[in-house]
C-alpha positions in Angstrom: -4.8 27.2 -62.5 -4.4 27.9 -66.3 -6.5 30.5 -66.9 -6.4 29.8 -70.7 -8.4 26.4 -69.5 -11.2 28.5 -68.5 -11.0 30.1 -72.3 -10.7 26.8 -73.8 -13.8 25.8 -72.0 -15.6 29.2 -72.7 -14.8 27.7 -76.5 -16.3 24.5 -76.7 -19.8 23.2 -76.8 -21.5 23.1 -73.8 -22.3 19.2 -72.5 -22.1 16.7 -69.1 -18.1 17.0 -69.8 -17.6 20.6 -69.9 -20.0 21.5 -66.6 -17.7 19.1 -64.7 -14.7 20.3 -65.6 -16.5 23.8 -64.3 -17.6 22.3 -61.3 -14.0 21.3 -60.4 -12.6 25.9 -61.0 -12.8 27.9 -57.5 -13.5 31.5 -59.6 -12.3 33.2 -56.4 -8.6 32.1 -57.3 -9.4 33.8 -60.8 -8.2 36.7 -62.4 -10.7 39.4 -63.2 -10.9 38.6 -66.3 -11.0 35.2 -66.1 -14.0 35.3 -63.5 -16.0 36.8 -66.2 -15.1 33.7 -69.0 -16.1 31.6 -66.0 -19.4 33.2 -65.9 -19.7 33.3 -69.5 -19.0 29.6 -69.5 -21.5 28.6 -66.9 -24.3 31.0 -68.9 -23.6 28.6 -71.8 -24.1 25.5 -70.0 -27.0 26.7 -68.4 -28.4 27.3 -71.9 -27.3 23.7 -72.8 -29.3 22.7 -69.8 -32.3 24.9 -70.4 -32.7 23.0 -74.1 -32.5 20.0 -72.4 -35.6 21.0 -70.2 -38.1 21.9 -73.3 -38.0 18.5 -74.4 -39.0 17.1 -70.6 -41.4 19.3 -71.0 -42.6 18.1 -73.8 -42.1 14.9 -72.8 -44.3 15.4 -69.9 -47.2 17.9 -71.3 -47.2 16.0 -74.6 -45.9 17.5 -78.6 -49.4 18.9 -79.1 -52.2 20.0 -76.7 -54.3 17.5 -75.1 -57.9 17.7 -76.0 -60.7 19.6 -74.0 -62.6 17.3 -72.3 -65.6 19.7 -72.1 -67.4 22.1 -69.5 -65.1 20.7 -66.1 -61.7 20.8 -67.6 -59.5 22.9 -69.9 -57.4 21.7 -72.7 -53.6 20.8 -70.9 -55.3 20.6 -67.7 -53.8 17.6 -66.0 -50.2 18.1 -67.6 -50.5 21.9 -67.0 -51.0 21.1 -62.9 -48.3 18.1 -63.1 -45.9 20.7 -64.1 -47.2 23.4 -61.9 -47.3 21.1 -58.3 -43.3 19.9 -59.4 -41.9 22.9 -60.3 -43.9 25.1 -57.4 -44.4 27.5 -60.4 -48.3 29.4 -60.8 -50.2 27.0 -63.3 -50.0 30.0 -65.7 -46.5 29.9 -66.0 -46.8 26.0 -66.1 -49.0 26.4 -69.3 -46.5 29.6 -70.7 -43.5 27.0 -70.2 -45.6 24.2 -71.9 -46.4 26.4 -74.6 -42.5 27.7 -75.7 -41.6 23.8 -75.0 -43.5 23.1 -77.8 -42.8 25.5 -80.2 -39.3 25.6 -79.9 -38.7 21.6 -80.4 -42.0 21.6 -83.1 -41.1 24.5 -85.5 -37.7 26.6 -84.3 -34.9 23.4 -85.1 -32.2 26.3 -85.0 -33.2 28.0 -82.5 -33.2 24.8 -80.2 -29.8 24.0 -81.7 -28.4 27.5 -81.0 -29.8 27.2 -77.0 -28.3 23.9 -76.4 -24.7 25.3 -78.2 -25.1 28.4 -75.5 -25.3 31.0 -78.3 -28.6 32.6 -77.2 -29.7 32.6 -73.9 -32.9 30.6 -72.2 -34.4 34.1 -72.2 -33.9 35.2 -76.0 -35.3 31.5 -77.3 -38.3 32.8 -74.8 -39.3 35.8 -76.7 -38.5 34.2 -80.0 -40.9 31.1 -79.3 -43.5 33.9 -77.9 -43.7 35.6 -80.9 -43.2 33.2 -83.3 -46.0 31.3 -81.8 -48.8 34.2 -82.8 -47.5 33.7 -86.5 -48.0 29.8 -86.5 -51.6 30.6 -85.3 -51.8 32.6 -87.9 -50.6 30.1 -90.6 -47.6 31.8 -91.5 -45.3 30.6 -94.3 -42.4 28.4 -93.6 -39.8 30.6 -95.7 -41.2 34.2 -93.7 -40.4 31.6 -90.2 -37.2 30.4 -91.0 -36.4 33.8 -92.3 -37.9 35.4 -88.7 -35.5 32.9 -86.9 -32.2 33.4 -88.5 -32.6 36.6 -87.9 -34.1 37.1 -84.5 -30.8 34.3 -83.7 -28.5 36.7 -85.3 -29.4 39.8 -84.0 -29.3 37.9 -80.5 -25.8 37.8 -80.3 -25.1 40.9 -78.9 -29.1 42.2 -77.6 -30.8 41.8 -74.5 -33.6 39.9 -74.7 -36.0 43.1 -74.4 -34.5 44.4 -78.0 -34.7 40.5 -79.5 -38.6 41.1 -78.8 -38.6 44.2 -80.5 -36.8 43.4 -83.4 -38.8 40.1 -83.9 -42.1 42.9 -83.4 -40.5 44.8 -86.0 -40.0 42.2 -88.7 -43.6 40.3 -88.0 -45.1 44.6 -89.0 -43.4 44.7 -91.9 -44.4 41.3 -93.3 -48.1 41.8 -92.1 -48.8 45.0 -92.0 -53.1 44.0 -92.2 -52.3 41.2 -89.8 -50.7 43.8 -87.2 -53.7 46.0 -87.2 -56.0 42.5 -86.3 -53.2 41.8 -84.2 -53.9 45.1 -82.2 -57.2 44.6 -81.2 -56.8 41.3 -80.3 -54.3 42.6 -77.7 -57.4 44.8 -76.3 -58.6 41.9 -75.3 -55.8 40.9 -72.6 -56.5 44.1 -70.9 -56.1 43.0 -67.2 -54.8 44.8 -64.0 -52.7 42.9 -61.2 -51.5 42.9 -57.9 -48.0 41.8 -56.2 -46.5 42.2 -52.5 -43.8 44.2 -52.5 -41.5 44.4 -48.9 -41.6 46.9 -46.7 -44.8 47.1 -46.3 -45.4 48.2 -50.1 -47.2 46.4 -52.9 -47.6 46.9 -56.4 -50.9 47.4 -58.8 -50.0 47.1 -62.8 -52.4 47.2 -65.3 -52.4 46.3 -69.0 -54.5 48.9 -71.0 -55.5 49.8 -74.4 -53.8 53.8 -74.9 -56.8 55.5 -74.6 -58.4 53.9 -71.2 -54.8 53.9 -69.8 -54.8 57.7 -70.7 -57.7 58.0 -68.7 -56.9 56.8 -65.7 -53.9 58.5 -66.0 -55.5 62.1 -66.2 -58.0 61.1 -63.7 -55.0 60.2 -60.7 -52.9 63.4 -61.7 -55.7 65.7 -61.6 -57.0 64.6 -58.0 -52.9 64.7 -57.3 -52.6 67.7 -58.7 -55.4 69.7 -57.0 -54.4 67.5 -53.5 -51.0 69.3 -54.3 -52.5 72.5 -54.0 -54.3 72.0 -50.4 -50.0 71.8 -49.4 -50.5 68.0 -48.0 -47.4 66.9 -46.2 -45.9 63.3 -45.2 -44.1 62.6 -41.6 -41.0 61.3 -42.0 -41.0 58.0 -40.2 -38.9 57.6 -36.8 -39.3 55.7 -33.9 -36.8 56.8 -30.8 -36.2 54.2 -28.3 -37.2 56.9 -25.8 -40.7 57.5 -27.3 -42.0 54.1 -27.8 -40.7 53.1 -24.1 -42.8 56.3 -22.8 -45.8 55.2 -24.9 -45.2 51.5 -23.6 -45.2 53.1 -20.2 -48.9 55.0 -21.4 -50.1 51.8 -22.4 -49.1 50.2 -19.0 -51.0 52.9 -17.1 -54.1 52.7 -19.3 -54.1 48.7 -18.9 -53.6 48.8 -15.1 -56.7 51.4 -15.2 -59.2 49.0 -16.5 -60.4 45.6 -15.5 -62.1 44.5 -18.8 -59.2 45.8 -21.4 -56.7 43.5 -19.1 -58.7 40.4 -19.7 -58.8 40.8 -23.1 -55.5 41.2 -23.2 -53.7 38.4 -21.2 -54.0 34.9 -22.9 -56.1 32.7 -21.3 -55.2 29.9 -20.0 -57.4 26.5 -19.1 -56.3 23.9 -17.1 -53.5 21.0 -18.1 -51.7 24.0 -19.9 -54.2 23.8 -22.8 -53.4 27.9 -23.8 -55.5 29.7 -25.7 -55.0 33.3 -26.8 -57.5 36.2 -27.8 -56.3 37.7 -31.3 -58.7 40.2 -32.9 -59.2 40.1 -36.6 -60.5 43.0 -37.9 -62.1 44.3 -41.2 -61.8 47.8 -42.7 -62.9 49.1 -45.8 -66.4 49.3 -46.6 -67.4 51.2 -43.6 -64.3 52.7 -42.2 -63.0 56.1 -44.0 -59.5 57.2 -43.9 -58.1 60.6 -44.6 -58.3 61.2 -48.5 -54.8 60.3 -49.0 -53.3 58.2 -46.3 -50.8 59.1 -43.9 -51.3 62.6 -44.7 -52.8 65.7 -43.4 -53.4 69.6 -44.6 -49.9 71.3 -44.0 -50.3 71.9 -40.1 -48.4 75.5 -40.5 -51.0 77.1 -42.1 -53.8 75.9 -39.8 -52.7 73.7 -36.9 -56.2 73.3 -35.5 -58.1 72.4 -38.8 -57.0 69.0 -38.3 -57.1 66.8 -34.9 -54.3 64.8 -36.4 -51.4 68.1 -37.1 -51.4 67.5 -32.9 -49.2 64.6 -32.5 -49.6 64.5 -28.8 -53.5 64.0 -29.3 -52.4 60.7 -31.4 -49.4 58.0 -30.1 -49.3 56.7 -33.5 -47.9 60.1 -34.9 -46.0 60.7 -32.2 -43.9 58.1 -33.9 -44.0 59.1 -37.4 -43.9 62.9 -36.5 -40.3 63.5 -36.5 -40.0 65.7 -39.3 -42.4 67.0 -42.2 -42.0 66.9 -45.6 -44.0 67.8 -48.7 -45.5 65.4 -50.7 -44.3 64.7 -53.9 -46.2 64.5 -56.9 -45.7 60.5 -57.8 -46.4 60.4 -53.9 -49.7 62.1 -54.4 -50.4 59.6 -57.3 -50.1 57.0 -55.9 -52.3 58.4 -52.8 -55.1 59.4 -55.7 -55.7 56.0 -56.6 -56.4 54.5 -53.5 -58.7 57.5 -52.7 -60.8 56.9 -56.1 -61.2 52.8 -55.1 -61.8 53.9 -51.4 -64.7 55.8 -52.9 -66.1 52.7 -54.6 -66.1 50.7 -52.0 -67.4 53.0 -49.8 -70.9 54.0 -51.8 -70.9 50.1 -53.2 -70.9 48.5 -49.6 -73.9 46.3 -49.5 -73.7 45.3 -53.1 -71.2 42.3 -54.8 -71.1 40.7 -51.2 -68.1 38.3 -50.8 -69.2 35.3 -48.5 -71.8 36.9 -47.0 -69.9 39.9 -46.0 -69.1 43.1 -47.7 -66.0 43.6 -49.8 -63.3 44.5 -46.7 -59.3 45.0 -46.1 -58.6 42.4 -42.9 -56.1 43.1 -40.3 -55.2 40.6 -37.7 -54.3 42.2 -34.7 -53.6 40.7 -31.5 -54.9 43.2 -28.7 -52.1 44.2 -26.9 -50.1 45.2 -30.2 -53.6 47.2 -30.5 -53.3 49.1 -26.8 -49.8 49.8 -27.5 -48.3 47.0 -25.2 -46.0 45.6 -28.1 -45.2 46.4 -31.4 -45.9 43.3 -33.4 -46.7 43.6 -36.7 -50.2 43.0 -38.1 -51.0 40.6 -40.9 -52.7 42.4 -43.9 -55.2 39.5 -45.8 -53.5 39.2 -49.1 -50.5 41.1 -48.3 -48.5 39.9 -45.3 -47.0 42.2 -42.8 -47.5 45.3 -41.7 -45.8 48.1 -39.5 -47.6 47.8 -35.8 -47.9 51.2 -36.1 -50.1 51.6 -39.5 -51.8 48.5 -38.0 -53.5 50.9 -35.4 -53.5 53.7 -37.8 -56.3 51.1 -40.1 -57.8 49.6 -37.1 -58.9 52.7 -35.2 -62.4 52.8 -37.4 -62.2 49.7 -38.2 -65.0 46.6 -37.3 -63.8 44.0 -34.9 -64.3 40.5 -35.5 -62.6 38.1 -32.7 -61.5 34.6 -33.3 -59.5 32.5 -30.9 -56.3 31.0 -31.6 -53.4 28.6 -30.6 -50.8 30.6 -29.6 -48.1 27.6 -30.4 -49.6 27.1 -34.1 -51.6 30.4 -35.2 -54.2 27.8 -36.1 -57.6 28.8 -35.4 -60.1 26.6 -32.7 -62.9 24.9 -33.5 -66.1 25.3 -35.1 -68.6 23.1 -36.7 -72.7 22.3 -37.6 -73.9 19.2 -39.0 -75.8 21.1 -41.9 -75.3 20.6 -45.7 -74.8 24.7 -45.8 -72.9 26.2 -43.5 -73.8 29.2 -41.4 -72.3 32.5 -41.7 -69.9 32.4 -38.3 -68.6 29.0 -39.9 -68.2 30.3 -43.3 -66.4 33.3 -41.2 -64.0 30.8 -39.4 -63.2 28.8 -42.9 -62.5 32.4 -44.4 -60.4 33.0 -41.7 -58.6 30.6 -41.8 -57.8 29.2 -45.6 -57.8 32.9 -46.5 -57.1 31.9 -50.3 -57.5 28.5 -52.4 -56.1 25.3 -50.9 -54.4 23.9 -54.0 -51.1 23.8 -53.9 -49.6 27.3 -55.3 -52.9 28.5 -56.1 -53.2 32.4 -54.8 -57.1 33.2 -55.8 -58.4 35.3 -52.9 -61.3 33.8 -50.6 -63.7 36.1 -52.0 -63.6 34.5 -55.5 -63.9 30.9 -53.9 -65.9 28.5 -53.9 -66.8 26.5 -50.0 -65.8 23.2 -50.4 -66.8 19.7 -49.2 -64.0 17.5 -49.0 -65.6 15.2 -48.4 -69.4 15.0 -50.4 -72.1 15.9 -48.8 -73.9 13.6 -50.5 -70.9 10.8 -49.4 -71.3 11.5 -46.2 -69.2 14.3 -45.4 -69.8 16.8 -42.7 -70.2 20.2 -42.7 -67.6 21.0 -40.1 -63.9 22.7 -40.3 -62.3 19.4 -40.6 -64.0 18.8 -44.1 -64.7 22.5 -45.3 -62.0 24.6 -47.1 -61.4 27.3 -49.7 -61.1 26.4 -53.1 -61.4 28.3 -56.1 -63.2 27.3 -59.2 -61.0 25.8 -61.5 -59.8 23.4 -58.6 -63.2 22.7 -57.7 -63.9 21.7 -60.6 -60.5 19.5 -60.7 -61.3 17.9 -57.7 -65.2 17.1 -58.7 -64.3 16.3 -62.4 -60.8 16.3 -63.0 -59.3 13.2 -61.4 -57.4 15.2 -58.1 -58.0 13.8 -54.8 -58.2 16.0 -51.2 -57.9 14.8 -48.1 -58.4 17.6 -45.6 -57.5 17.7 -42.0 -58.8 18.9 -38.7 -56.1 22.0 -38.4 -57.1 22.8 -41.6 -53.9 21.2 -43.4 -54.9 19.7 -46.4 -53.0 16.6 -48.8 -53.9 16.4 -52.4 -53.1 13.1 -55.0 -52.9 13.9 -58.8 -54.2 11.6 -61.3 -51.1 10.2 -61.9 -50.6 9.5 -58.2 -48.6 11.9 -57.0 -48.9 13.7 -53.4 -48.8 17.4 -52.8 -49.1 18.3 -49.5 -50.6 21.8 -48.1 -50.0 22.7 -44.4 -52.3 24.6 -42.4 -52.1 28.2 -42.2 -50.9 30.6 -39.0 -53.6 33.3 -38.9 -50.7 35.4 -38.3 -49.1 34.5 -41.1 -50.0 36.1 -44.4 -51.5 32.8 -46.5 
């Protein structure tokens, strides 16, 4: 192929006729440098098509915001979910997209015009909406906008979208400077910490602080890591030999063999007609159980090898694992370790207070018991998280308190449990808990222990209180379903099928209790 096509396409405005004649170019018989027009080409039609999308939105969620329709539901509230349910996006970024929709086709013409041409990216008409839209709330002057744009599209051209946002900062200062100072304070208000899964086994806590609280905290964690620094803590380096975890397998096997009640536990039972049921433990840790001060670690073992009943590997199989080497901990390591002392701490002297459900604030493992005994090495499911190493499964549930629940083994779905009263009792909220784990609307992650128990079904309709019509839902979706128009039909495996008030059908399957929800 003419690689000069590529160029010529690269050149011209994106639209339907240009993506087909890129649809038609294998980039692997390019040139290098024709690979990267190609790309550059494809970025512009994606821009083209990203323009196109603001004004569905808009279309959809409407030019201006619906109204609020009082106590049970927010203003954008049925658009907001619409939007959410289709695009499997968090209702949050639903109402973010809804928002830059309609500033950039209500009052940013050019910068519209210069997306759908491909000379500033999706991302760069983002931040520009963004920050223009704290000016229009402000009642800013047409000229000071217009002269905001042109020159937040300018500077564009060759800046990441990160630098657009600060130049566009920059310029709103300088024309405002009294308006910046309000604007300041109003951004104390957004103050928020949250939390998202990382993989292996890692997750990560960010929080949004005013200078002086963040400060704080800071201090607070490098002090305690500091002065842990001092005691000489040290980290395992993690291994697992195919040797050592046969010869604890083997340990496990002798142990099992040696008692009658641990091997009933332990094998699945099985009924009659091959109906199988198997026995997996769900555990919870937190208020009452006590790790070491900073996990996974221990007083340096040299100095004192029989301070500690942990620097013995042998007397532990877990660190037999982990124990390969021994290194000193660093001091973002010990950070990091510092703040999950100081919340352990909390939790710990706050126990009976704040209770979630009926039950105190926990972490929950499931477990299945011969992962526990050291007869396999599947992972456990951390509530919230997902999964964990088998190995810092045990390491958590050795203190831990044991609740059991029995569950298909084919499905993950827990059994049955019901009562025939309007509120349920605390084993049945425990089973529901269990097993919705989080909100049943569809993308919704709100924890169980900030959610309301749900009747499907009405009580006052008729509906039971039994598994089949109780779920997990938090509030705003409560409220949705009672007031907002959104219909739930909820199944016996605890599956669930939602209609929205246009009519539309959103299905939510049941959840594997081994599976994080």
């Amino acid at each position: 192929m003419d690689e000069r096509f590529v160029v010529e396409l690269l050149g011209k405005t994106p639209g339907i006729e240009v993506l087909v004649e890129l649809v038609k170019i294998d980039p692997m018989t390019l040139t290098a440098s024709a690979r990267v027009d190609y790309l550059a080409a494809l970025e512009k039609q994606g821009a083209w098509l990203q323009a196109l999308m603001q004004i569905a939105i808009v279309a959809v969620a409407g030019a201006e915001p619906d109204s609020d329709k009082g106590l049970y539901s927010s203003v954008d509230d049925p658009q907001r979910e619409e939007i959410a349910t289709t695009l499997n996006v968090a209702p949050v970024t639903a109402q973010s997209r809804i928002d830059v929709a309609r500033v950039l086709t209500q009052h940013l013409p050019a910068t519209c015009t210069a997306l759908a041409n491909g000379e500033i990216s999706s991302a760069q008409a983002t931040v520009i909406a963004k920050e223009s839209a704290t000016l229009l709330r402000r009642g800013i002057d047409p000229d000071q906008l217009k002269y905001l744009e042109s020159t937040a599209i300018a500077y564009a051209e060759f800046h990441t979208p990160a630098q657009v946002t600060n130049k566009v900062r920059s310029i709103v200062a300088k024309m405002e400077p009294v308006e910046f100072e309000v604007a300041v304070a109003q951004a104390s208000e957004g103050r928020r910490v949250t939390f998202t899964p990382q993989p292996h086994g890692m997750a990560q806590i960010m929080a949004l602080l005013p200078a002086v609280e963040a400060q704080t905290v800071w201090l607070a964690i490098d002090k305690l890591a500091r002065a842990n620094k001092e005691k000489g803590l040290v980290s395992f380096a993690s291994t697992k030999l195919a040797s050592q975890s046969e010869n604890r397998r083997k340990r496990g096997l002798d142990s099992f063999e040696d008692s009658n009640e641990i091997g009933h536990l332990a094998n699945p039972s099985l009924s009659r007609e091959g109906d199988i049921s198997e026995k997996s433990s769900h555990l919870e840790t937190g208020s009452n159980s006590h790790r070491d001060p900073v996990s996974n670690t221990m007083s340096n073992p040299m100095s004192n090898p029989m301070s500690n009943p942990m620097s013995n590997p042998m007397s532990n199989p877990d660190m037999e694992l982990i124990s390969a080497g021994i290194e000193p901990l660093s001091l973002d390591q010990l950070r990091a370790d510092a703040l999950a002392t100081i919340a352990e701490s909390f939790l710990a002297v706050s126990a009976d207070e704040n209770l979630a459900h009926g039950r105190p604030v926990t972490l929950n493992l499931t477990l299945d018991l011969p992962t526990f005994l050291g007869l396999n090495e599947n992972p456990g499911v951390l509530a919230g998280y997902g999964e964990i190493p088998a190995s810092a499964a045990r390491l958590l549930a050795k203190d831990a308190k044991w609740r059991r629940f029995i569950t298909d083994p084919v499905t993950g779905n827990l059994l049955d449990y019901g009562r025939l009263t309007y509120q349920p009792p605390q084993p049945l909220i425990d089973f529901i808990v269990a097993r919705d784990r989080r909100c049943r609307f569809p993308g919704c992650r709100q924890p169980a222990r900030v959610c309301d128990i749900d009747h499907a079904i009405p009580w006052e309709e008729g509906g039971k209180t039994s598994k089949e019509n109780l779920g997990l839902l938090c509030r705003r979706h409560h409220r949705m379903k009672t007031h907002g128009g959104w219909e739930l039909a909820s199944f016996e495996d605890g599956s669930c099928e939602w209609k929205s008030p246009e009519g539309n059908i959103f299905k939510v399957a049941a959840r594997s209790i081994n599976e994080v929800a």
